[in-house]
MARZAMAR-61803 format. One record per residue (C-alpha): residue number from 1; residue in three letters; x, y, z. Coordinates in nm, 3 decimals. Example, Ala and Ser with C-alpha at 12.3 -4.5 7.8 and 13.67 -1.06 7.14 Angstrom:
{rec 1; "ALA"; {1.230; -0.450; 0.780}}
{rec 2; "SER"; {1.367; -0.106; 0.714}}
This chain:
{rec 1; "UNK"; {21.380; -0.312; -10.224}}
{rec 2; "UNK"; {21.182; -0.036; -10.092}}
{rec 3; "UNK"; {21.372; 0.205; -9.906}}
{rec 4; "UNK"; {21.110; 0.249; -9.657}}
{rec 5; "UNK"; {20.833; 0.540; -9.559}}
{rec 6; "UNK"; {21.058; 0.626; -9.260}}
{rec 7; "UNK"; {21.415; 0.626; -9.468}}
{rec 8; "UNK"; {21.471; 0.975; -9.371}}
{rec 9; "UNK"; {21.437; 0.958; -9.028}}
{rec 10; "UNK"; {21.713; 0.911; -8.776}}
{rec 11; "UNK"; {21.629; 0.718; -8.444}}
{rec 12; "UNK"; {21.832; 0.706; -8.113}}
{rec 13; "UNK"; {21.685; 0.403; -7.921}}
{rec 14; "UNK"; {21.801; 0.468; -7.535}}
{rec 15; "UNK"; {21.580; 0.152; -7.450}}
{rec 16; "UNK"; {21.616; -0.202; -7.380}}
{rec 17; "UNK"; {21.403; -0.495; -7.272}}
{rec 18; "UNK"; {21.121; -0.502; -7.482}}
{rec 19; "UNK"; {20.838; -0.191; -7.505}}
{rec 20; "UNK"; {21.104; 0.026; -7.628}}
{rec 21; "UNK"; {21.276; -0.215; -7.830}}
{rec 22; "UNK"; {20.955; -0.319; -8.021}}
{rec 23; "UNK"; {20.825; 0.034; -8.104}}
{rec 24; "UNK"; {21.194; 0.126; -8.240}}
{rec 25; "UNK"; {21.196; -0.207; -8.451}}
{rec 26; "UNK"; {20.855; -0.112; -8.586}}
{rec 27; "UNK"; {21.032; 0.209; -8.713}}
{rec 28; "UNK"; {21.336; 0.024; -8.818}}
{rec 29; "UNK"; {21.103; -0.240; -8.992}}
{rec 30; "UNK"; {20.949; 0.116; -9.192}}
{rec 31; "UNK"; {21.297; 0.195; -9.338}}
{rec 32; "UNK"; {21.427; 0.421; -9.001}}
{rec 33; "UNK"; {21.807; 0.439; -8.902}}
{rec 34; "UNK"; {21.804; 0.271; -8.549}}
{rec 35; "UNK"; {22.061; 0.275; -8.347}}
{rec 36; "UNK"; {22.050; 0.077; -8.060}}
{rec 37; "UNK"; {22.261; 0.206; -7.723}}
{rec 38; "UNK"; {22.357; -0.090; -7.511}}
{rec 39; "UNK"; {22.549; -0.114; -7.203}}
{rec 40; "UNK"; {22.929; -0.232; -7.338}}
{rec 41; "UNK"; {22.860; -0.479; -6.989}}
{rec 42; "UNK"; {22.710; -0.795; -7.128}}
{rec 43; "UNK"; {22.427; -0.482; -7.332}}
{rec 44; "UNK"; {22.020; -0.518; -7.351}}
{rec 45; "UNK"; {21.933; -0.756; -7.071}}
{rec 46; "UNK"; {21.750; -0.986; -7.343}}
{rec 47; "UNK"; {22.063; -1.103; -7.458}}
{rec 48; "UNK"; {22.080; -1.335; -7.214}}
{rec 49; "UNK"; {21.705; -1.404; -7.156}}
{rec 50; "UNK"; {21.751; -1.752; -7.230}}
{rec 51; "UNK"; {21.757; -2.020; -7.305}}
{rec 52; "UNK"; {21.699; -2.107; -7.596}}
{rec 53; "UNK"; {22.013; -1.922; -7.719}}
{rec 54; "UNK"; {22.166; -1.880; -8.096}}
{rec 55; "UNK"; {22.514; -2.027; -8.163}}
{rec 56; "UNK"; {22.819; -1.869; -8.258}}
{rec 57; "UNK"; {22.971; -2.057; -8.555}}
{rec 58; "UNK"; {23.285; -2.251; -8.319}}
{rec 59; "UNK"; {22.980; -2.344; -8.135}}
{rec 60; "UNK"; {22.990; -2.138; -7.807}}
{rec 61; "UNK"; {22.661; -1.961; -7.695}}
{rec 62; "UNK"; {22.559; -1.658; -7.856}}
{rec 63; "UNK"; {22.250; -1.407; -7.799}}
{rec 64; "UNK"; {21.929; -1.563; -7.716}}
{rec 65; "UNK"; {21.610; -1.589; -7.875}}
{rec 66; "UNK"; {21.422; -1.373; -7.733}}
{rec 67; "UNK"; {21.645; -1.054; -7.795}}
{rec 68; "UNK"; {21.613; -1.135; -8.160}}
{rec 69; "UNK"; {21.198; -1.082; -8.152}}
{rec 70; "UNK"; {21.297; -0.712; -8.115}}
{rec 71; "UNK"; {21.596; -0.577; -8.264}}
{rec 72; "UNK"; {21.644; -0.674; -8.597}}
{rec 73; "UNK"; {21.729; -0.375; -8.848}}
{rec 74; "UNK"; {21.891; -0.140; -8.628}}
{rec 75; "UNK"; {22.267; -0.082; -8.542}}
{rec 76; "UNK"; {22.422; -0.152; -8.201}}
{rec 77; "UNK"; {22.674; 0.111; -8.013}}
{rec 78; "UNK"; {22.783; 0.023; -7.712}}
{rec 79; "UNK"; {22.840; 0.328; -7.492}}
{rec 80; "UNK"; {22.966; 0.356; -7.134}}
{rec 81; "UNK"; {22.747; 0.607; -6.991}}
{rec 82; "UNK"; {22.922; 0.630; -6.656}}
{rec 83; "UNK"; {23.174; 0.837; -6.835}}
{rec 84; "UNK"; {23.155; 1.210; -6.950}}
{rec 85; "UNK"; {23.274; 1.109; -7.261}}
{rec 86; "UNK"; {23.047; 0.847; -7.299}}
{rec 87; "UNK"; {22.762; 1.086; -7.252}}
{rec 88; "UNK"; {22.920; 1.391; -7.490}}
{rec 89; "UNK"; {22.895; 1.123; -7.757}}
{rec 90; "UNK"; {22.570; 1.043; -7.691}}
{rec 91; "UNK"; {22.401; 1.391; -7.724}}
{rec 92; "UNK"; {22.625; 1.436; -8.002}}
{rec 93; "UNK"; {22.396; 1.138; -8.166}}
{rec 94; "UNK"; {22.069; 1.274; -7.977}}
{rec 95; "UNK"; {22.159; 1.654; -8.166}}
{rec 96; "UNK"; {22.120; 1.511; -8.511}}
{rec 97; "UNK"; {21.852; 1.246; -8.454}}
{rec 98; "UNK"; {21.477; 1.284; -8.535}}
{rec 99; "UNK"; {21.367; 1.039; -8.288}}
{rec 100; "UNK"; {21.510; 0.940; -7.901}}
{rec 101; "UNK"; {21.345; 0.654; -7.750}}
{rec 102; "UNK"; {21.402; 0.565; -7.347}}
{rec 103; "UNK"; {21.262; 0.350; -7.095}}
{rec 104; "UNK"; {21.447; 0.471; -6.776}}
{rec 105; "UNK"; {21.286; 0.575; -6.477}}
{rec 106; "UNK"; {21.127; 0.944; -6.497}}
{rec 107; "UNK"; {21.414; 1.178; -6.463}}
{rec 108; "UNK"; {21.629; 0.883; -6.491}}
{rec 109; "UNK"; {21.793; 1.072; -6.800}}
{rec 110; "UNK"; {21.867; 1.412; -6.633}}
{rec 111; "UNK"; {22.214; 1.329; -6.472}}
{rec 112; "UNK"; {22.344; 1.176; -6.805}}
{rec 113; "UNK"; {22.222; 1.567; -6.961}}
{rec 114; "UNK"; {22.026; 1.307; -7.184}}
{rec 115; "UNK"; {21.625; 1.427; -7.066}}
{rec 116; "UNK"; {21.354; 1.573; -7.271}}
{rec 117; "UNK"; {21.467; 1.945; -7.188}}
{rec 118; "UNK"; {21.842; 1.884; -7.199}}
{rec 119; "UNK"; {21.783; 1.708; -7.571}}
{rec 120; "UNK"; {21.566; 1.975; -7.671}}
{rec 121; "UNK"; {21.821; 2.266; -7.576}}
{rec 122; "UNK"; {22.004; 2.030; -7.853}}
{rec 123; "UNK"; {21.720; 2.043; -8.074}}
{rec 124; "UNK"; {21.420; 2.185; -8.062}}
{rec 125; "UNK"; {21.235; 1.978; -8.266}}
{rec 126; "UNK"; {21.362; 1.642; -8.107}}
{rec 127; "UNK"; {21.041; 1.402; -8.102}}
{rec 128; "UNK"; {21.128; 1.217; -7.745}}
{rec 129; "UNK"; {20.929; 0.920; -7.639}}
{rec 130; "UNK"; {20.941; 0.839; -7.292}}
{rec 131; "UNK"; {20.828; 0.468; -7.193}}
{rec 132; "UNK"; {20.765; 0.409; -6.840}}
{rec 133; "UNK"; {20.535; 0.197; -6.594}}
{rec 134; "UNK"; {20.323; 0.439; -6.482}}
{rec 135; "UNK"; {20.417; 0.774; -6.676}}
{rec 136; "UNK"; {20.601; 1.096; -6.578}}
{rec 137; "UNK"; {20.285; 1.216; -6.363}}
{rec 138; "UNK"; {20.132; 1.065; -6.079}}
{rec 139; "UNK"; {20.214; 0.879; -5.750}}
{rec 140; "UNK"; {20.378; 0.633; -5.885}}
{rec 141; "UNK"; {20.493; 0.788; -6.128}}
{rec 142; "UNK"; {20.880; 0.738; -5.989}}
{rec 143; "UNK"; {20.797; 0.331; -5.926}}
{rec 144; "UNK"; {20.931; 0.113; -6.214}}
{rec 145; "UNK"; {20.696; -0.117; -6.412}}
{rec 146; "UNK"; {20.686; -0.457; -6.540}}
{rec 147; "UNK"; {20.438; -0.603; -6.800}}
{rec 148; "UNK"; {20.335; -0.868; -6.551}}
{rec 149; "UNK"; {20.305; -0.618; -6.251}}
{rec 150; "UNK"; {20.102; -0.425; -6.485}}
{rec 151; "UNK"; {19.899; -0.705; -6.613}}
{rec 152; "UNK"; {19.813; -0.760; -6.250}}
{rec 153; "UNK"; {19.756; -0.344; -6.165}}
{rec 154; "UNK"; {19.587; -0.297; -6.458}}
{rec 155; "UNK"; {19.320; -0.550; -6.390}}
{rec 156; "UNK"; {19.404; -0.777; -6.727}}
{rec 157; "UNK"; {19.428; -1.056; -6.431}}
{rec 158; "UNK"; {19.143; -0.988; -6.292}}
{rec 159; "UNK"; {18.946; -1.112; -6.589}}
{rec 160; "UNK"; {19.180; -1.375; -6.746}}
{rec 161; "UNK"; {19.175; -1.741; -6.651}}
{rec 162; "UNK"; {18.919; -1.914; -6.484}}
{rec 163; "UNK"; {18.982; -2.078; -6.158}}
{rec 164; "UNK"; {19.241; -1.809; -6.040}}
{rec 165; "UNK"; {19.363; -1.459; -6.196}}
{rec 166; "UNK"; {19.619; -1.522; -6.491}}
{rec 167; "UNK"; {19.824; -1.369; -6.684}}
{rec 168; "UNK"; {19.877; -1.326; -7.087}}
{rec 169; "UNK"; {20.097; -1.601; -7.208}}
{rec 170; "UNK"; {20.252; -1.319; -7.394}}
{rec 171; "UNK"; {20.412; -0.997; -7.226}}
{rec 172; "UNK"; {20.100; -0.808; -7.399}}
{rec 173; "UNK"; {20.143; -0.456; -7.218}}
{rec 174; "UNK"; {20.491; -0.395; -7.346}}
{rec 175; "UNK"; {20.445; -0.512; -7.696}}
{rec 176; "UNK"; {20.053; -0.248; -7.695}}
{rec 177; "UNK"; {20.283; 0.000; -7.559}}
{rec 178; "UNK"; {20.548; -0.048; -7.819}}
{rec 179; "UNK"; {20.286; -0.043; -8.071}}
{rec 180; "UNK"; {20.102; 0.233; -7.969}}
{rec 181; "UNK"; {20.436; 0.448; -7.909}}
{rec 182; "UNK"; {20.566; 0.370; -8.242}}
{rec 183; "UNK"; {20.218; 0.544; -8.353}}
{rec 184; "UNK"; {20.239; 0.796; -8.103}}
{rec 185; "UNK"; {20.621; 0.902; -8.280}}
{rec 186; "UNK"; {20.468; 0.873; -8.604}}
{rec 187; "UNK"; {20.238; 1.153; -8.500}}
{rec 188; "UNK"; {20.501; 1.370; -8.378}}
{rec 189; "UNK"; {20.667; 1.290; -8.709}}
{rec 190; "UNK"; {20.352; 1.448; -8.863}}
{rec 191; "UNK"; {20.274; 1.709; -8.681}}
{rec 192; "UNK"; {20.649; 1.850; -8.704}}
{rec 193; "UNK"; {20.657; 1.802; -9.069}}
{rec 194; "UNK"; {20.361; 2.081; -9.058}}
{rec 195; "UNK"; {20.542; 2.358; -8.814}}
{rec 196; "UNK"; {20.420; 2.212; -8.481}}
{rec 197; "UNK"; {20.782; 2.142; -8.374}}
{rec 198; "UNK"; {20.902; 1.867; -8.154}}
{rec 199; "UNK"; {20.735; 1.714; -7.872}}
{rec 200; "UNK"; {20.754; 1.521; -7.542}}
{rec 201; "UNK"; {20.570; 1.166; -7.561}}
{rec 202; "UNK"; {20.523; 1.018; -7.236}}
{rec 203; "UNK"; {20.366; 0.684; -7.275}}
{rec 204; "UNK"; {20.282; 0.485; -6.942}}
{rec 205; "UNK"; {20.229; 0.088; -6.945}}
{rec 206; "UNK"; {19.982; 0.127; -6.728}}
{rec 207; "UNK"; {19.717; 0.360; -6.941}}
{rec 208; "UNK"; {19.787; 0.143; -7.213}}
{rec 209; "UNK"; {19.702; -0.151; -7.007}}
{rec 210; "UNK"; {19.363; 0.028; -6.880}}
{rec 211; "UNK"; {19.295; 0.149; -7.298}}
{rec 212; "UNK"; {19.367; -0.234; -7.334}}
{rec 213; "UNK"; {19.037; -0.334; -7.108}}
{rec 214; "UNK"; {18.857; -0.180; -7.396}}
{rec 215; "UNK"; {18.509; -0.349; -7.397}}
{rec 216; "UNK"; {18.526; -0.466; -7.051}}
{rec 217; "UNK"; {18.606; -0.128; -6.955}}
{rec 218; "UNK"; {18.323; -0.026; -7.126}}
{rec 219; "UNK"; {18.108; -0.265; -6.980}}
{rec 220; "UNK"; {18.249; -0.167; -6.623}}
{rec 221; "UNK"; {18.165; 0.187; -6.674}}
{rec 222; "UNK"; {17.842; 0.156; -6.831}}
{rec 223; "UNK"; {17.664; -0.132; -6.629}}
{rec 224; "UNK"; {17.931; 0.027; -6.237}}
{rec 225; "UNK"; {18.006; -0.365; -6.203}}
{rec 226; "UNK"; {18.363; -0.443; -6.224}}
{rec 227; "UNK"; {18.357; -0.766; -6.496}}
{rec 228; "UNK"; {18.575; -1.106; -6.333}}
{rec 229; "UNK"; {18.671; -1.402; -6.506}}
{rec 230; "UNK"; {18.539; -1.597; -6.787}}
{rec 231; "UNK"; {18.782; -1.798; -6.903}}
{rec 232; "UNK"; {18.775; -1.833; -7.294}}
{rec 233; "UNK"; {18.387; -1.732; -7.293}}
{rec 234; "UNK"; {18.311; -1.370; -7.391}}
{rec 235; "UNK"; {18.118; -1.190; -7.197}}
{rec 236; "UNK"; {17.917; -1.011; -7.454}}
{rec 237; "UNK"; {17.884; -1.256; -7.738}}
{rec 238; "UNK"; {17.724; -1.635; -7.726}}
{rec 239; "UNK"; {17.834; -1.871; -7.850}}
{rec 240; "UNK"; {18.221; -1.739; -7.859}}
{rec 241; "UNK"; {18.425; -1.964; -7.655}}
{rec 242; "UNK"; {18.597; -2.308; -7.747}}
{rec 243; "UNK"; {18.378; -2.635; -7.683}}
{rec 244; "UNK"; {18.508; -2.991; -7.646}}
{rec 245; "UNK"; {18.416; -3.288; -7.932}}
{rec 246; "UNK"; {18.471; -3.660; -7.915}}
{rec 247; "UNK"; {18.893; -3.586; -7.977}}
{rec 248; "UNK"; {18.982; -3.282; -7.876}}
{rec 249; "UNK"; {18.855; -2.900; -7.883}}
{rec 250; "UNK"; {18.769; -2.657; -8.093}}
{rec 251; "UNK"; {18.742; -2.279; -8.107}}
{rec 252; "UNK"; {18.376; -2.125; -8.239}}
{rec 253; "UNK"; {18.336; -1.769; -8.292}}
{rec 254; "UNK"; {17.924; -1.692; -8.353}}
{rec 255; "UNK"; {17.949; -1.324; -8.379}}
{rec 256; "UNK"; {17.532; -1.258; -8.548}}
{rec 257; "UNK"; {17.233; -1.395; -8.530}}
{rec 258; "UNK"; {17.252; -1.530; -8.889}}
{rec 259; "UNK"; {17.568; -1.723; -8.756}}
{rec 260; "UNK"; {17.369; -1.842; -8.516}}
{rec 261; "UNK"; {17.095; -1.995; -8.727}}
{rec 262; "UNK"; {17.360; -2.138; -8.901}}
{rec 263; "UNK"; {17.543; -2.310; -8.635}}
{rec 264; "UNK"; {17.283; -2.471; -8.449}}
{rec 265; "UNK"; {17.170; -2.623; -8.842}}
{rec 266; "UNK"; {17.499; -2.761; -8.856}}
{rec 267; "UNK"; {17.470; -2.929; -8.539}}
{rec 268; "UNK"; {17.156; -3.038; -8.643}}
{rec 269; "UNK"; {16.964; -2.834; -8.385}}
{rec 270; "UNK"; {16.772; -2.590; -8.592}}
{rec 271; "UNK"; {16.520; -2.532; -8.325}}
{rec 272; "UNK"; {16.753; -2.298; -8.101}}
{rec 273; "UNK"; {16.726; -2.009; -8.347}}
{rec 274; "UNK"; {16.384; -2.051; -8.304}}
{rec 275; "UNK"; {16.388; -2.070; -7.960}}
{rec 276; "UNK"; {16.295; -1.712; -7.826}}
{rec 277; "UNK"; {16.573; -1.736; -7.548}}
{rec 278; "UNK"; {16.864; -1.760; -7.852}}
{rec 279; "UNK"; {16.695; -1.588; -8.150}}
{rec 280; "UNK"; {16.901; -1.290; -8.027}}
{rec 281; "UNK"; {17.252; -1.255; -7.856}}
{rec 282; "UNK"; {17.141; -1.053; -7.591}}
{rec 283; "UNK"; {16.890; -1.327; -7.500}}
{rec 284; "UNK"; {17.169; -1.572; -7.550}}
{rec 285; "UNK"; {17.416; -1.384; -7.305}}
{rec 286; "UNK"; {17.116; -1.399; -7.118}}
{rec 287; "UNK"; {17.089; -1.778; -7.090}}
{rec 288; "UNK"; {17.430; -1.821; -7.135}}
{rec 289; "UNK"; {17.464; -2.152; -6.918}}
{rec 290; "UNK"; {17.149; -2.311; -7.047}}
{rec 291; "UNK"; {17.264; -2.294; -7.423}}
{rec 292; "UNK"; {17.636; -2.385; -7.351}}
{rec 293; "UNK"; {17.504; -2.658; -7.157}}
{rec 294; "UNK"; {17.330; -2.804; -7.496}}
{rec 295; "UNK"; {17.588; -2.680; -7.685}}
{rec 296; "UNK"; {17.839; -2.918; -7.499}}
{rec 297; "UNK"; {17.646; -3.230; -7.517}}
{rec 298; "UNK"; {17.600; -3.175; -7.946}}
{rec 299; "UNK"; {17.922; -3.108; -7.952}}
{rec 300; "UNK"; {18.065; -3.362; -7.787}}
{rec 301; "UNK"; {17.975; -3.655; -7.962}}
{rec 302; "UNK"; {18.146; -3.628; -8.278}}
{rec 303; "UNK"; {18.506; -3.542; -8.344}}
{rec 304; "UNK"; {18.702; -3.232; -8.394}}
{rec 305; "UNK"; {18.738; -3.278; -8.800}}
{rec 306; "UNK"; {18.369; -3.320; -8.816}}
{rec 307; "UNK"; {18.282; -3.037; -8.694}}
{rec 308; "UNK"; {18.549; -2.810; -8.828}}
{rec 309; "UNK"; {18.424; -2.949; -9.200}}
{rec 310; "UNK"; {17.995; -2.888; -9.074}}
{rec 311; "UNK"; {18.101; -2.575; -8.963}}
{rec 312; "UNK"; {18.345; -2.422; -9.247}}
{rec 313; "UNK"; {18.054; -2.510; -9.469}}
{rec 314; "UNK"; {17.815; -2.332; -9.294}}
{rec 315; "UNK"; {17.989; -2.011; -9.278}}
{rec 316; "UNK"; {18.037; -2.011; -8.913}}
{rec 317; "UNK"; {18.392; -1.903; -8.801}}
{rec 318; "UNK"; {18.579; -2.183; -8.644}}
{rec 319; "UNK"; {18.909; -2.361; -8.600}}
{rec 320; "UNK"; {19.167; -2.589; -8.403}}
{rec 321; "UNK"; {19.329; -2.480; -8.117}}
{rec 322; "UNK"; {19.710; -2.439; -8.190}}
{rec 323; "UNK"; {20.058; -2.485; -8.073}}
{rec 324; "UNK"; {20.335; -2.239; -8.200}}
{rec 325; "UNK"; {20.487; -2.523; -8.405}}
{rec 326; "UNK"; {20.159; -2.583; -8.585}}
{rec 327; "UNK"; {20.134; -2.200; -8.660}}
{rec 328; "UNK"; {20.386; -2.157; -8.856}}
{rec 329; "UNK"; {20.363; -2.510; -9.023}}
{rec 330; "UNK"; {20.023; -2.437; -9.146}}
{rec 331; "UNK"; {19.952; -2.328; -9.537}}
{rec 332; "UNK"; {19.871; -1.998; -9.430}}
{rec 333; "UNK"; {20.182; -1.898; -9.261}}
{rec 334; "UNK"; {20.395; -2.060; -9.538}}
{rec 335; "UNK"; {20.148; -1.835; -9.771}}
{rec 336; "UNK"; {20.204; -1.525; -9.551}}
{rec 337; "UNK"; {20.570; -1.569; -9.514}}
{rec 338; "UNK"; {20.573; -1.512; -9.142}}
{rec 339; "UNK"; {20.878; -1.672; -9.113}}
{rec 340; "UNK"; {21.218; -1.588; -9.258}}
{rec 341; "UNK"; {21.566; -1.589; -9.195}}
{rec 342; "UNK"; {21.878; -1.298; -9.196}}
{rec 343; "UNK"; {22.242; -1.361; -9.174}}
{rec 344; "UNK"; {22.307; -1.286; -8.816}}
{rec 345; "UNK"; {22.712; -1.204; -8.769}}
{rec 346; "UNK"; {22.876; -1.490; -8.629}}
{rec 347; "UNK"; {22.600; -1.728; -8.644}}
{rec 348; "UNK"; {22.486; -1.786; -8.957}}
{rec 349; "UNK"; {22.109; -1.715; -9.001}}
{rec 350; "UNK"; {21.852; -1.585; -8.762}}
{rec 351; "UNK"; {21.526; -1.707; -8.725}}
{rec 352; "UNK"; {21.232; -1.427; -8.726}}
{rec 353; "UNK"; {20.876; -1.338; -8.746}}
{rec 354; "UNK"; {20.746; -1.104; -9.041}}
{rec 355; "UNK"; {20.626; -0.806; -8.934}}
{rec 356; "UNK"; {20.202; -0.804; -9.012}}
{rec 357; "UNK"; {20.179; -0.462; -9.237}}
{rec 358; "UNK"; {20.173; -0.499; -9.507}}
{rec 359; "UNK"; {20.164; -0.154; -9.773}}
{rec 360; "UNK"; {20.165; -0.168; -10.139}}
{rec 361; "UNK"; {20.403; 0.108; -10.170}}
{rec 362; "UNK"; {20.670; 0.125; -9.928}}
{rec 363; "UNK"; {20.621; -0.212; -9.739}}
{rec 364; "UNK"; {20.840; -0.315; -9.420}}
{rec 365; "UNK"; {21.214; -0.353; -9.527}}
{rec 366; "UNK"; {21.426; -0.670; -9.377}}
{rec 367; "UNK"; {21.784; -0.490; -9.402}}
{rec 368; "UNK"; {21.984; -0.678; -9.103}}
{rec 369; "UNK"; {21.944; -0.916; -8.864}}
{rec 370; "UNK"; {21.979; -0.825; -8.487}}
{rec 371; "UNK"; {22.291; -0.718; -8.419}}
{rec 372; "UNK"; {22.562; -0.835; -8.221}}
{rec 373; "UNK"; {22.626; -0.567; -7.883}}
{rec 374; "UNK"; {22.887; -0.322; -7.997}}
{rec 375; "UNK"; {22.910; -0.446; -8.371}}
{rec 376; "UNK"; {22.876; -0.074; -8.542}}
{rec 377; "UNK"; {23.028; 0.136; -8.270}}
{rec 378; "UNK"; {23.292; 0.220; -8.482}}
{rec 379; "UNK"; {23.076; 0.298; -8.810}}
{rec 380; "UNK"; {22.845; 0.476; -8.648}}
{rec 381; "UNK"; {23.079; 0.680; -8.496}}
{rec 382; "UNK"; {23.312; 0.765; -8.790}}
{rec 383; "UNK"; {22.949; 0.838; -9.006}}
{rec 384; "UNK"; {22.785; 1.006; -8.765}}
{rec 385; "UNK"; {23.081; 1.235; -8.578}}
{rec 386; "UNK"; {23.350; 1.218; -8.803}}
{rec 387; "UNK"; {23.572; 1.029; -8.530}}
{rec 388; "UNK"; {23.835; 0.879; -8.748}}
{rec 389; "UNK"; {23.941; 0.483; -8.651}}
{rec 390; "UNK"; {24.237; 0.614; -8.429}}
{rec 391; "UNK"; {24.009; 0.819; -8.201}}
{rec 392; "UNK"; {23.810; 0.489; -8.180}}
{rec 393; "UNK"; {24.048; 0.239; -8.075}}
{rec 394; "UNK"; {24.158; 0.536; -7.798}}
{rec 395; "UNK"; {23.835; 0.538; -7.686}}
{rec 396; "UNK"; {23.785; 0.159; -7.655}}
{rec 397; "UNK"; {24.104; 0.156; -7.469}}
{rec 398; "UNK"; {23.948; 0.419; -7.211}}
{rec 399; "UNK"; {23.674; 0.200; -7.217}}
{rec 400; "UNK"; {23.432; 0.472; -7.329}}
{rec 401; "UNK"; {23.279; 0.257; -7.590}}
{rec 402; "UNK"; {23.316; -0.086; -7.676}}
């Protein structure tokens, strides 16, 4: 097993929920040593998201489902932070780390002398990634932030859906902003590795939800009108939406002019690519609602199967619409592996979704399972401080750490 492109790097992860949590498993997945600080009260608020939840092997409920998208490979301490103590340990830990990763408010940190400036007095070269709604600058830059507040703020509503404004049914903006902090730490990495030093990384789930608008941002600021909704059309390509047949739906993705041709041959309508109004996809944009129209009533007529078979063989992109269940039943997935299981402590094995990179040399690493709150306390304590297992029972008994 590869020991990972990120063995050598020690993370604190001072987050919970999920942005945080899913940019410190991406590091975990890349061979870092996580470890996860939890509240010893009941610990990351995803533990009992649920349900579904796991069981414990006597049968009783254990951590739920949704904590386990986001935690695997990392070790949990549980840490009272409303003690002095509590806190000396923890910037013990943040003095020989590489990495810290929060999601408190800004200057949420400061009291606990856990902050970007009190960490750095620790260590200069600290790379510290804060994760916030709206970012340490700003007015509202003290307001906390949720990925479906943000989804609405950010204007991901405003063009999702069709009859009304809709969200993702995925919370998108924290896992892009996990994502694009777990590159964002990677560049510190980088850039410290060639004398910059350390570095403050203030990431905001609401610029990630504006870089998010991406082409429809572009098209806003480009054309000064603000896009709306389009349901599962796209608003620059034609035809790129899913159609109904005689059974069901599929989805079609035309994305050239050659595709083009070759769809409407399939559906036996060669003389649309002829037709001056859809030889090009600006001119099919253009008549959007005449040629989806047409489209419809081809399409219609004969079943989902056909056309998925017309259309494979004519080299136009296309497939069913799916449900979860048929995701990971289908030959690809199975292929892929984007499934597996880990021996999770107490339950037996947890269920969980391959992470997609895939690198020749030093690919993702599945070392452990999520863990359960509290379970390496102890270790990491005795490996990381040198407290010896007396000190640690002492300390449980204060109820410093669980």
């Amino acid at each position: 097993m590869s020991p990972g492109a990120l063995s050598h790097i020690k993370v604190l992860d001072l987050s919970r929920v999920l942005a945080g949590p899913w940019c410190a498993q991406i590091l975990a997945d890349l061979g870092a040593d996580v470890i996860k600080v939890e509240n010893p009260d009941g610990g990351d608020d995803t533990r009992g998201w649920g349900p579904p939840f796991l069981k414990n092997e006597d049968g009783s409920r254990a951590d739920a489902a949704y904590y386990l998208c986001a935690n695997r490979n990392k070790r949990s301490i549980a840490v009272n932070m409303r003690e002095e103590r509590g806190c000396e340990i923890l910037r013990a830990l943040a003095a020989q780390s590489d990495v810290i990763i929060e999601n408190y408010k800004t200057g949420g940190l400061r009291k606990y002398g856990l902050d970007y400036d009190s960490v750095k007095a620790l260590r200069g070269d600290i790379i510290y990634c804060s994760i916030t709604g709206f970012g340490q600058t700003g007015p509202l830059s003290a307001q906390p932030g949720y990925d479906f507040l943000i989804q609405a703020m950010g204007g991901l509503m405003s063009v999702t859906g069709e009859d009304k404004p809709t969200k993702a049914g995925l919370p998108v903006v924290d896992l892009f902003t996990g994502v694009y902090a777990a590159g964002a730490v990677m560049a510190g990495l980088i850039a410290r590795d060639q004398g910059l030093g350390g570095q403050h990384i203030d990431m905001a789930l609401f610029d990630v939800q504006a870089a998010m608008l991406a082409n429809q941002a572009s098209n806003y600021l480009v054309s000064g009108r603000a896009p709306g909704r389009g349901g599962n059309a796209h608003p620059n390509i034609v035809p790129y939406q899913d159609f109904p047949t005689l059974d069901g739906r599929i989805a079609v993705a035309v994305g050239n002019d050659g595709q083009f041709a070759a769809f409407a041959r399939a559906l036996e309508r060669a003389d649309w690519a002829r037709d001056p109004r859809f030889q090009t996809n600006a001119g099919r944009v253009e008549h959007r609602e005449i040629l989806i129209a047409q489209i419809i009533v081809v399409m219609s007529a004969r079943s989902s199967a056909h056309w998925t078979a017309a259309l494979n063989k004519a080299g136009v992109p296309c497939g069913p619409i799916q449900s979860i269940d048929q995701v990971f039943a289908h030959p690809q997935a199975q292929a892929r592996g984007l499934s597996f299981q880990l021996p999770m402590t107490g339950c037996g094995a947890a269920p969980l979704v391959a992470n997609p990179m895939r690198l020749s040399g030093v690919p993702p690493v599945y070392r452990a399972a999520p863990p359960r709150l509290g379970e390496h306390t102890r270790e990491v304590l005795q490996e990381r401080l040198g407290i010896d297992q007396k000190a640690c029972f002492a300390l449980q008994r204060a109820g410093i750490v669980r």
